[in-house]
C-alpha positions, -999 to +999 in steps of 0.1 A: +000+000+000+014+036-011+000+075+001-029+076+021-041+040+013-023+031+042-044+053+067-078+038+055-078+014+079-077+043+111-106+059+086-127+027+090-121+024+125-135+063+130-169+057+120-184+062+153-162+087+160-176+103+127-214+097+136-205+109+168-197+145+154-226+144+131-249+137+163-234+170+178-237+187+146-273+180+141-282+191+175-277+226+173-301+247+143-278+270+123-304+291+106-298+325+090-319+351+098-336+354+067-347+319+077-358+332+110-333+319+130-300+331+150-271+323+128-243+296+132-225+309+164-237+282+190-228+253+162-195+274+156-191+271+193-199+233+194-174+226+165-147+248+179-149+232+213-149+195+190-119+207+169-100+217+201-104+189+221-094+166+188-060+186+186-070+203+159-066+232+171-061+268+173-095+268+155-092+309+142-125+329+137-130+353+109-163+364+120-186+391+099-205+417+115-245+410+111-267+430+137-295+409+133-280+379+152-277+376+187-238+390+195-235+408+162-215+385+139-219+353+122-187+333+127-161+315+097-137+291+113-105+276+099-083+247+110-047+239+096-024+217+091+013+231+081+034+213+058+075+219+056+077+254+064+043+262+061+030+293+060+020+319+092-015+329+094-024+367+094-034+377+124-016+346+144+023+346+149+031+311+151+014+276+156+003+264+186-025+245+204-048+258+226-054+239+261-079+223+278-107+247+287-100+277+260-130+294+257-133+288+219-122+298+187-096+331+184-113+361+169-096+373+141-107+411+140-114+426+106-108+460+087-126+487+109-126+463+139-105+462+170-100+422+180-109+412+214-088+402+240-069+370+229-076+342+253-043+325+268-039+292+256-036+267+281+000+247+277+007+229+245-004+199+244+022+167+236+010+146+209+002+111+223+022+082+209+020+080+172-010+052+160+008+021+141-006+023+103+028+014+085+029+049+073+063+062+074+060+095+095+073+128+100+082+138+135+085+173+130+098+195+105+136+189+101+127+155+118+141+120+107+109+103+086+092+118+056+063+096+039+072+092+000+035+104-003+044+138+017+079+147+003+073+172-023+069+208-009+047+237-027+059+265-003+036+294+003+003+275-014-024+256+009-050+231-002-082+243+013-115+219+014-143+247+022-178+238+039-204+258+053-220+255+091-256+268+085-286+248+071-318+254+058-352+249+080-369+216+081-397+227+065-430+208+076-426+190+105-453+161+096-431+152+067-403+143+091-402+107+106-381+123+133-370+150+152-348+170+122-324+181+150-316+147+166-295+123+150-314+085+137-291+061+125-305+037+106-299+013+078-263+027+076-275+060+070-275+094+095-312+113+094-312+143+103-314+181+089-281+191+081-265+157+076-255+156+039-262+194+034-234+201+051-221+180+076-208+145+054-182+173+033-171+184+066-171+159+085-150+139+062-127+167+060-119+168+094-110+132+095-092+132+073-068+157+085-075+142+117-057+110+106-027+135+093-025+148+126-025+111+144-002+099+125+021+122+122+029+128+084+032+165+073+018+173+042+037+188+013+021+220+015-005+238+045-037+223+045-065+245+057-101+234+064-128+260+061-163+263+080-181+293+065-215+311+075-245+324+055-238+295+026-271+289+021-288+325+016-259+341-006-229+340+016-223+380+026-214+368+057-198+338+041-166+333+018-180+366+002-167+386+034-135+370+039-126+372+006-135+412+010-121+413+047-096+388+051-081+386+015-047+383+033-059+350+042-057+330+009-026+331-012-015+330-048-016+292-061-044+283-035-072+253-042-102+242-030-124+217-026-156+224-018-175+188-009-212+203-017-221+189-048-218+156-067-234+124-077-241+089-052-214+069-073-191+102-068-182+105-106-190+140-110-165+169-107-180+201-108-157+230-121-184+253-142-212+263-139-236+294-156-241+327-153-270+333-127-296+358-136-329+366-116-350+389-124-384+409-110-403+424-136-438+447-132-459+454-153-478+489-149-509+490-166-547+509-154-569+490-132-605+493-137-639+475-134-642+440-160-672+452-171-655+484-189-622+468-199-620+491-227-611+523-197-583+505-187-549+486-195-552+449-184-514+445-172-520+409-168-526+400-202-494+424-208-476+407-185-488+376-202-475+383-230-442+393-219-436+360-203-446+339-238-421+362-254-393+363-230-399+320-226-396+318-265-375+349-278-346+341-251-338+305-263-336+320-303-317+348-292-290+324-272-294+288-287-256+279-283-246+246-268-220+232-246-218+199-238-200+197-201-233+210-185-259+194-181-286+209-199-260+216-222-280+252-228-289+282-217-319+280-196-351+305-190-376+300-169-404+317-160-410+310-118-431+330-090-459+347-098-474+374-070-510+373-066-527+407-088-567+414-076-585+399-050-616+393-070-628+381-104-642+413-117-615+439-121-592+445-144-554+440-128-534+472-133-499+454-117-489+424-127-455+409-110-432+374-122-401+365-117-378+347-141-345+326-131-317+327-163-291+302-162-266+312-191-237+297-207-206+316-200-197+322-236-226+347-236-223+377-209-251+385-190-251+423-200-260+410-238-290+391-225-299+417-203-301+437-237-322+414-254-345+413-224-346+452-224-353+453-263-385+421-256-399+448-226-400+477-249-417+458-275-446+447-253-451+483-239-453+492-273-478+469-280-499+469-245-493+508-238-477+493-202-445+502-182-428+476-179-398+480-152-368+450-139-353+446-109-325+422-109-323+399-078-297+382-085-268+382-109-239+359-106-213+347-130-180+323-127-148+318-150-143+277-148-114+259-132-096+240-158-102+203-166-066+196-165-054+221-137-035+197-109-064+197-085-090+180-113-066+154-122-055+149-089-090+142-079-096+119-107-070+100-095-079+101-059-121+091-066-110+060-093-088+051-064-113+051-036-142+042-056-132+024-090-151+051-109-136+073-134-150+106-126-161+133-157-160+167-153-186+189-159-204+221-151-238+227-135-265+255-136-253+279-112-256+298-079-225+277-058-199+296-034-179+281-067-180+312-082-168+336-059-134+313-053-132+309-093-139+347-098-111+354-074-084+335-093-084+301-073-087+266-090-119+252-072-137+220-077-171+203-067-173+174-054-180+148-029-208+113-035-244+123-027-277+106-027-287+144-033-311+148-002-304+182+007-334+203+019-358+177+014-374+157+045-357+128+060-330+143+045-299+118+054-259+109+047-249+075+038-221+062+062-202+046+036-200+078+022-188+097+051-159+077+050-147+067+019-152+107+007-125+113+038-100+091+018-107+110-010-098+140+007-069+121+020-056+113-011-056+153-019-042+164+012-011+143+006-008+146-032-003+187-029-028+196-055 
């Protein structure tokens, strides 16, 4: 056995260990407040007491101010691992490991904040004696061992795998066979809100770098694990803030995994995806009484018509193809409709829809924007109408290379662990993807997923749990 094949075995015998920290996961809602909830800083707290306590850490906070949560910030923890010479991390002058009883995770303050007081860490703790796996072992940098797997440095670049701490709401509780917030294992699956969506990616993660740390092999360059806020509602107080407030974090030549998206055999790798456009139009029109429609200007049947247009001009306008996502073309879709009049008998004089645009990259948004613009003026034309647009949402991502080292390395690490050779491909939009991309880093989707997230009963498969943490082994130690 070669690399990280030879830690599987400590992998496999974590699996409690694993459900264990899913069962303290699930237990504490991580709701934003747009979901009516109070953000991720008790499940921050929960983790970073976990991390600690594993040796993982310091676990560092990069928190983002939010008054709308209780204690005014929504937290973003990171973890790492150094490799030979690794890197220092802003705000933190050395490596160390907090003691027992730290209160939690070091506040990192950013621009326009003064940090708070730094909690003394407690004596460093001595690793324990090193777990027998037949890996060949670092003891320390300069030390006597070096695992053929770790030897080849990448100063200054880190390997990040990113996941997010907050969740979506249950929904209807009658469509739950159990309490959403309390951990059922059964059938060799974990039920539970949260589980797949996104506790397997980071659970996985942190084993795997868990089983670094226990055995003692340095990687050949930093690895960093990532616990962001806000994912799930459009991550301002997510990766979109520390990429705005703590850019000193990342460095040139970083990569990420992100373990949020992929398919239950785990052959998808996710490293495109389309431009996101949503869109709020209203139509103005003159309400009156149905009996005299002739007095007024029926807005819904302008609106209507707008929607039949946009639904069939938008496709002609941009028919182009491109077979890596799936569909392979540009997609507009006509979505929420707000209700007009109350009654049958008047003639609406608003009429408000939504549309969600998913386009391929080799078109830029502003052209369709143009074409939509041109489609509106022809219906007010037509209708005598105003027809106004608000955009919602408009998000677009360069892709990460098929052939960059982190894709191939991951091909190689997923036919490894599970005998499958994995395609890549892009997807329709609206991942964290995007901004990482969009700020220069190589960043690929993946981990195996029965594709439960959000739904009721939603669960993780065990099996996956693991073997995705030897995937992410396999990374860790191949410096992608």
């Amino acid at each position: 056995m070669s690399g990280g094949e030879r830690l599987y075995p400590w992998l496999e015998a974590a699996r409690e260990r694993m459900i264990g920290l899913q069962r303290l996961l699930t237990s504490v809602p991580a709701l934003a407040p747009e979901n009516r909830g109070e953000g991720e800083a008790r499940k921050a707290e929960a983790l970073g007491a976990w991390l600690e306590e594993a040796g993982l850490g310091p676990v560092r906070n990069y928190p983002s101010s939010d008054p709308r949560v209780p204690g005014g910030e929504r937290p973003n923890l990171m973890v790492r691992l150094p490799g030979p010479g690794g890197d220092v991390v802003p705000g933190h002058a050395g490596v160390g490991h907090a003691g027992p009883g730290n209160a939690g995770p070091v506040r990192e303050a950013g621009p326009g904040h003064e940090a708070g007081p730094v909690r003394e860490a407690g004596p460093v703790r001595e690793a324990g004696p090193v777990r027998e796996t037949g890996v060949a072992h670092e003891t320390g940098p300069g030390g006597d061992h070096a695992s053929g797997a770790a030897s080849r440095p990448a100063a200054g670049r880190s390997f990040w795998v990113m996941s997010h701490l907050d969740v979506v709401p249950p929904g209807d509780p009658a469509k739950w066979e159990s309490d959403p917030y309390q951990l059922v294992e059964r059938g060799g699956r974990l039920y539970g809100r949260g589980t797949e969506d996104n506790q397997q990616g980071m659970v996985s993660s942190i084993f795997a770098l868990l089983a670094l740390k226990e055995a003692g092999v340095i990687p050949p360059r930093d690895v960093k694990l990532l616990f962001v806020g806000d994912e799930e509602v459009g991550s301002t107080h997510g990766i979109q803030a520390l990429l705005r407030d703590h850019a000193g974090l990342f460095g040139k030549g970083d990569t990420f995994l992100v373990p949020d998206g992929g398919r239950p055999d785990g052959s998808m790798i996710e490293v495109a995806e389309k431009s996101l456009l949503w869109l709020r139009f209203t139509v103005q029109g003159r309400q009156v009484h149905a009996s005299m429609p002739h007095l007024g200007v029926n807005a819904f049947l302008a609106g209507s018509d707008l929607v039949v247009r946009l639904g069939r001009g938008l496709p002609e306008a941009f028919p182009e193809r491109d077979p890596i996502f799936e569909p392979p073309f540009s997609t507009f879709c006509p979505t929420k409709k707000e209700a007009n009049v109350p009654n049958v008998n008047t003639i609406p004089g608003l009429d408000v829809f939504c549309l969600d645009s998913r386009i391929l990259p080799s078109r830029p948004v502003d052209e369709v924007l143009g074409e939509i613009d041109r489609i509106c003026r022809a219906v007010e034309s037509d209708h005598g109408v105003r027809v106004s647009r608000e955009i919602l949402q408009r998000n677009s991502s360069v892709p990460t290379r098929g052939d960059c080292p982190l894709v191939l390395g991951l091909k190689k690490a997923v036919q490894k662990v599970y005998g499958v050779p994995a395609e890549v491909m892009g997807i329709g939009g609206g991942t964290v993807g995007a901004y990482l991309r969009n700020a220069g880093y190589d960043t690929a989707i993946w981990c195996t997923l029965d594709e439960t997230a959000h739904m009721p009963n939603e669960y993780c498969v065990v099996n996956n749990m693991v073997n995705d943490a030897k995937v992410m082994l396999e990374l860790m130690l191949a410096g992608v």
